[in-house]
Structures are given as C-alpha cells and as structure tokens.
N, C-alpha and C positions, 0 to 999 in steps of 0.2 A: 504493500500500500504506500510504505517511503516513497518507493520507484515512480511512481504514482504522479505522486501531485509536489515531485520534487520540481524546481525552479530552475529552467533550464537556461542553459549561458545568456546573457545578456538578454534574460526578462526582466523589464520594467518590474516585475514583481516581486522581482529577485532582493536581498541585500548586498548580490557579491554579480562583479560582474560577468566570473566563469560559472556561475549558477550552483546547484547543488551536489554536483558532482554524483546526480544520479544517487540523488538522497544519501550518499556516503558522510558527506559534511555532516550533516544533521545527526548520523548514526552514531560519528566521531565526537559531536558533542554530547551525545549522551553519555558516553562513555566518560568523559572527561576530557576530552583535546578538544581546543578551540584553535585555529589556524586561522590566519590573516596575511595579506599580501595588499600592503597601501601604497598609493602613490601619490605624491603631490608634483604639480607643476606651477613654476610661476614664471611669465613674460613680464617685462618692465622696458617702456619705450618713452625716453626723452622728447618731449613736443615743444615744450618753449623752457628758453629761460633769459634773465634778465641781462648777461653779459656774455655766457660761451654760445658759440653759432654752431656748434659741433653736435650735433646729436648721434643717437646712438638704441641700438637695441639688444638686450641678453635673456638670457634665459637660466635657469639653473631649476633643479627638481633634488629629487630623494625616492629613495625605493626605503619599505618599511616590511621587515619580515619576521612576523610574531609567531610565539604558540606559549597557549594559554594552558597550565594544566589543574585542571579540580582534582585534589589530591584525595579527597573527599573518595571518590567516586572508583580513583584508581585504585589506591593505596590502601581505601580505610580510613586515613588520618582525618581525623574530624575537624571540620572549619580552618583547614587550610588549602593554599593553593600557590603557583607558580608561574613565572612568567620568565622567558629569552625573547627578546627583539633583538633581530640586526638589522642596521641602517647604511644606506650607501647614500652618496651627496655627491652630485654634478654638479655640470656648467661654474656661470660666471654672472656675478653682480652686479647690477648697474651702477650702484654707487662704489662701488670700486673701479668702474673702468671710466664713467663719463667724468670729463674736465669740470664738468659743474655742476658736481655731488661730489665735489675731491673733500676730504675732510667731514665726509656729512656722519653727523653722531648716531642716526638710526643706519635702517639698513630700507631699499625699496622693495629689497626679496627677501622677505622673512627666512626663507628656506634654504639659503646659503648661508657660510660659515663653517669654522671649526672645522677645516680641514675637506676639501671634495676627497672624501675615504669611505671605504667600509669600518662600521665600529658595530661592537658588543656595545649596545644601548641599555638591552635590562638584562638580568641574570639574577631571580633574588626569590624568595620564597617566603609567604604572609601567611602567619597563624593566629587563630583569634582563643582570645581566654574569657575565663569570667561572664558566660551565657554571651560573648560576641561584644561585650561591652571595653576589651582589652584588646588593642590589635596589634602585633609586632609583625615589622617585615625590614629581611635583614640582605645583606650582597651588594651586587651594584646596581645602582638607580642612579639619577641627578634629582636635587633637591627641587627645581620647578616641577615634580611629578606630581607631591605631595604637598610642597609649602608656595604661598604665592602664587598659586596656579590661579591661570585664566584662560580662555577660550583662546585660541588661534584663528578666528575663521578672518581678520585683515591681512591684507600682502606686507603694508608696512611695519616695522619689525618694534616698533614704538608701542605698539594698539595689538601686538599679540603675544601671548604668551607670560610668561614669569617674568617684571619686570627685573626684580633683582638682579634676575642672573643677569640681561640685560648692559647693566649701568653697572655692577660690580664682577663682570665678565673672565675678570685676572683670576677668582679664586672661587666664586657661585658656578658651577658648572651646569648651563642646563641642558635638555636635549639637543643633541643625540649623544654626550661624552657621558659615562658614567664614573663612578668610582664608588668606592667598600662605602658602606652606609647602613646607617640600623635608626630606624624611625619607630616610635610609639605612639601609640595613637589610642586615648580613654572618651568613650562616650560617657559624658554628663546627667544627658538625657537624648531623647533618639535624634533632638535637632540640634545638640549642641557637643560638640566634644572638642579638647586638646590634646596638643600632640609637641613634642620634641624629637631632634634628628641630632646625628651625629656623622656628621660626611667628611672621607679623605681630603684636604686639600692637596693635589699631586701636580705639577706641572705636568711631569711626564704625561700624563693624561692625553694632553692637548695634542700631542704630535702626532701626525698624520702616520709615520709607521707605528703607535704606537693603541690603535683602534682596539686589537684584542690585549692589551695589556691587563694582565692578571696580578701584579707583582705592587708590593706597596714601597719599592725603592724611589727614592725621590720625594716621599713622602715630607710636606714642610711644615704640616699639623695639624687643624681641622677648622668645619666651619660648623657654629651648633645654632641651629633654627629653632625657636618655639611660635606655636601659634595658635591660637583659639580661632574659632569655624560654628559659626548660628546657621543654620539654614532652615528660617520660617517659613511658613504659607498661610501668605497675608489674607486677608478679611476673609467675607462669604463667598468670595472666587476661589479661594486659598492659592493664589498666585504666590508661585516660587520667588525664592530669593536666595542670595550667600554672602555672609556676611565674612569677611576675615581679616583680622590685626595680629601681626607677628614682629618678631625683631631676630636678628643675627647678629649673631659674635663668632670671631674670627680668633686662634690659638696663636696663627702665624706671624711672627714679627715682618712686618715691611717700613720702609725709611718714611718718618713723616715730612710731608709736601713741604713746608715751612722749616723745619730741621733736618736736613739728609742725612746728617752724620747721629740721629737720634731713629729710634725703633719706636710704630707707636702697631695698635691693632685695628682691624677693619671691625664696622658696627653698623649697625643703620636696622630702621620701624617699616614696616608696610599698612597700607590700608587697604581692601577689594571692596568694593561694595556692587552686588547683580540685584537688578532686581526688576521683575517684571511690572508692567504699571497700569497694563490695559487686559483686557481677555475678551475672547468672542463668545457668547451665550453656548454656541452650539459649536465650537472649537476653541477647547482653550487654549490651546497650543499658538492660535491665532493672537497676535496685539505685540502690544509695544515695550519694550522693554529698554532700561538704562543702568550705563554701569561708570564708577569710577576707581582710577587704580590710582595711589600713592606712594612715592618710595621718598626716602628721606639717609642721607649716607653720613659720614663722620670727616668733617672739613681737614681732617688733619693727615688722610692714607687716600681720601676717592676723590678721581678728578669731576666727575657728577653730583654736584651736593641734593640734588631733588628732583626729580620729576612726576610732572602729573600728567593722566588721561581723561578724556572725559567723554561721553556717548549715547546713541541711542541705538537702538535696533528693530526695526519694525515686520515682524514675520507673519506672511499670508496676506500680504494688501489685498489681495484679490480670491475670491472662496474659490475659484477656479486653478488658483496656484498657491494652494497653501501653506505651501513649504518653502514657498519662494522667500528670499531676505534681502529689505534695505537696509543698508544701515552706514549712516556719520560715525566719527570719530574724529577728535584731534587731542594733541599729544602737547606739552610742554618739556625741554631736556634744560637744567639749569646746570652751568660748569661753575664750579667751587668757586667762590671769591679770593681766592688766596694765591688758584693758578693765574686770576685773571690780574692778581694785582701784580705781580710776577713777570709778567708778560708788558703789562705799563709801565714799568719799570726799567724793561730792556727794550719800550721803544716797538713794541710789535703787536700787531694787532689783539685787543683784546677780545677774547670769548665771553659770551655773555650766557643768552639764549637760544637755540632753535626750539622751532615750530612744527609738527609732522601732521598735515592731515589729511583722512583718506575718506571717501564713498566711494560704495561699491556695489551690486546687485545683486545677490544670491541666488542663481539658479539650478532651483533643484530637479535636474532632468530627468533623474530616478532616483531611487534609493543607492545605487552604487555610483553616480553621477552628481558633484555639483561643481557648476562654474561660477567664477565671480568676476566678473571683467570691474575694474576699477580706476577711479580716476587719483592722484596724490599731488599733494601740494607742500612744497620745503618751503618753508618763510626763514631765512638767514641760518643759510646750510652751512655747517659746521661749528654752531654758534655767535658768529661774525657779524654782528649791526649791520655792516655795509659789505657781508655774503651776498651770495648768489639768493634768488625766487626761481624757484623750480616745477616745471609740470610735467608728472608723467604720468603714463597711460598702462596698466597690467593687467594682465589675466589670472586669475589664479585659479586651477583645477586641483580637485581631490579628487580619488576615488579609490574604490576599495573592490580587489580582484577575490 
C-alpha cells in the first residue's frame, strides 16, 4: 500500500524532489533514518551604484547532506537521537569581487564563506532526561544551531541567520564549520526553557583542508553561551512567537583594540524577538508577521560594537498562493568607536555605519521548491559616510532532493 500512494519524483505533492523513493523513504523513516539532500543557490547582480561603473555578476551555492537517526526506534535508547551533515560550498561572492562592495561588512550571498570546501557540519548525539524536561547534546555542532538562531530565508547575510556568529566571526563559528561542543538545555515550563553551551574555540577549524578535522590541536579555549527562549501563543488566535536574550563569554585571550601589548576577552548580549501579528480566520499560517534581532559586543576585542535588524514578513497575500512570502528587512552594522577614532587619528577615513537592506518574494513552487528573487540596497558600504550606494538584484533558491 506504501508502493501505492508513494510520491513520485518531482510531485508537486511531494516534500522531496526525487519523491519517495517508491515509498522506501517513508519505510526508512519508520524505522528511524531520516535522509536529506538540500540545496541552496544564490545569484547577486550589481545594477547601479553611486561611483564604480563596473558591474558584475556571481553566483555561489552549497550542497547539504544529512541523516537523521531516532535512536529510539533503532537502538532502544529512549528519547534520544543523532544527526551527520556534510556540506560542500561553491562559486564566488559578489561582495568580494565587485569594486563597489570592496570592504562591504555584510555579505550579498549569505551562502558563501568559510572556505568553498567540503566540511563535517554536524556529528553529535541528543538525549533527553527528567520526563524530556532535560536535554543534553554533545560532539560537533556551531553555536548559531542552538543559541541566536534565526531564520535564513534573506540572501543578504545581515537579515539571516545567527547574528553573532556574524559580527564576532574570529571565534563564534556558525554554519557550516563545527567544532566539540556540549549544550544543555532545561525546560521551565513547555514555553519557556534555558540552556548553556560550551564550544571549542579552534582556528584550525577555519581552514579549508581542514573541513573533517577531528583533533582539538590548536585548540585556544572556549566560547560559553547562555540563553533563555519564551515561545508564546499570543491571544484567541494563539499566534506564535520567540522570544530570546542571551550573552557570551569568550576563555580566549586576544590583544585589546586600545592596548595591543594588553590581553583582554570577547563578550557581548543578544536580543531575537519573532512574532506573528496578523492571522487568517480560515488559515493561520496566512498574515503578517515581524521580527527584530540585536547584538551588542565589548569595545575593547570586537571591531563591531552593535548591530540591529529590523522586519516584516507577510505570508499568503493571496489565498490562491498561500505559501507564497513578502517580506522587508533592513539591517544596521555599527564599527566600534575606538577603531574609528584610530583611524582619525592616522588621517584615514573613518568607519562609522553601514546600512543592508533587502525585499524579496517568496515563491513557493512546491513543497521541494522555493524561489526568492530579491532586490538589496548598501547605504555607505563598508561603513564609510562618503562609501559607495549600492543596488543589486539576486535570486535565491532552496530546495530539498
């Protein structure tokens, strides 16, 4: 009966776009394996800017290849499970090749970076205690899996993802590098829990041969995350929401900005705040929703003292494409006052602010299908008052094989 009314390659009514493998897939998740094969792409094409005449067009993507195992189901072992991703990263950046995105602080293709490599992305195993109320999971992960997370579905790299890692990028490692890590995680009550991590800080990490790195040589001493996590559902619609504030502290000595011949440590707050704000009677999934992200760093190790995001998202404008997504976004990057005063001092221009902001379209073609063509706008690229104004034009596709 699987064989049946299994989902065949590239059905609309599929979640995968090689289908169900002749109901196999499905069989495999019963048992406990879950398998996945993601892809993302993203285009980014320079259309105007205030002073280089050069335009330019790149691409760069990622192959994502998972398996999920219910250990539950295999093993026996109660209320645990596992998870291996490996990640591969192509192409090339536009804000690293065009002349006027030279110095730009975000990135226009979120999905470049850290190396165009194959890497060990996850590798780590979660067991829960105490009726489900206690959750440990330990190996290699990056801390944006777990702390600071936010959605990725914008191209520019401001508006997705873990800011932290982001703006403290030297020693926050987020997807795709991993390293050794063991997170805890205590529900409070079902909508409220905290949680603490303990992650390698390793350079080695970083390096392009250096993707299946197993070894904690190089090791320069850690980063430890805490964070509280609300996730209500607000009034008689019970529309979702996620609330989270956390802070980071850094083991590792690095030279402070203001004293190089002095060791000081990395530290810095977040805020996330999601939250849905409209609902359809007869789809709630349908309305409006807005989110802002805050990160906040320590003036004396990070050359980014703060930035903010701010947004809306409007899903299902039309009951005929209800999956479909608008959605604004813009970004604030603040460079430390102490580089900039540094910099006025030796005569060179100072960094102040950049600006990142993106609309985009959400088209959900299928369930293993969506595109987002997008438009982006850099206001004073690289921080520089009198930088570049930038507009470019991407596409970003997901999908999931």
């Amino acid at each position: 009966m699987q064989n049946v009314y299994a989902a065949e390659a590239f059905s609309s009514q599929s979640p995968w776009m090689l289908g169900d493998w002749k109901g196999q897939r499905t069989v495999l998740e019963q048992k406990g394996y879950t398998f996945s094969l993601g892809y993302t792409g993203e285009m980014a094409s320079l259309i105007d800017a205030k002073y280089a005449s050069n335009h330019g067009t790149e691409y760069a993507d990622q192959f994502a290849l998972g398996a999920h195992f219910d250990l539950n189901k295999i093993l026996a072992w109660h209320d645990t499970q596992a998870q291996i991703t490996l990640t591969q990263r192509n192409g090339r950046s536009l804000s690293q090749t065009a002349d006027a995105l030279d110095g730009h602080q975000s990135s226009v293709q979120e999905v470049w970076g850290r190396g165009q490599t194959w890497r060990l992305t996850d590798f780590w195993i979660q067991k829960q205690f105490l009726q489900q109320t206690l959750d440990i999971k330990v190996g290699r992960f990056g801390e944006g899996e777990d702390f600071n997370t936010f959605d990725c579905d914008f191209q520019n790299l401001a508006l997705c993802g873990s800011q932290v890692g982001n703006w403290v990028g030297d020693q926050w490692y987020n997807w795709p590098v991993s390293q050794w890590a063991v997170r805890a995680k205590y529900h409070l009550q079902p909508d409220v829990y905290a949680q603490v991590g303990v992650y390698e800080y390793n350079p080695e990490n970083l390096k392009r041969s250096q993707g299946f790195n197993l070894s904690s040589d190089g090791s320069k001493g850690a980063i430890i995350p805490v964070e509280a996590v609300w996730s209500p559902k607000v009034g008689v619609a019970q529309r979702a929401g996620e609330y989270r504030v956390g802070y980071y502290y850094s083991t590792a000595d690095v030279s402070d900005i203001q004293n190089p011949n002095q060791t000081s440590h990395k530290q810095g707050m977040w805020l996330v705040a999601k939250q849905q704000l409209t609902s359809d009677h007869d789809n709630p999934e349908r309305g409006l929703s807005g989110f802002i992200n805050l990160t906040l760093h320590d003036s004396d190790t990070n050359a980014v003292s703060n930035m903010q995001n701010i947004g809306l998202v409007y899903t299902g404008l039309s009951a005929t494409r209800p999956k479909d997504a608008l959605a604004v976004g813009v970004a604030r990057i603040s460079i430390n006052d102490d580089i900039a005063d540094q910099q006025a001092a030796l005569n060179q221009p100072r960094q102040n602010e950049e600006y990142d902001m993106e609309v985009y379209y959400g088209i959900h073609a299928n369930d293993w299908l969506t595109i987002r063509p997008n438009i982006q706008y850099i206001r004073h690229v690289g921080a520089y008052k009198n930088g570049e104004n930038v507009w470019v034009g991407g596409i970003k596709f997901q999908t999931a094989f």
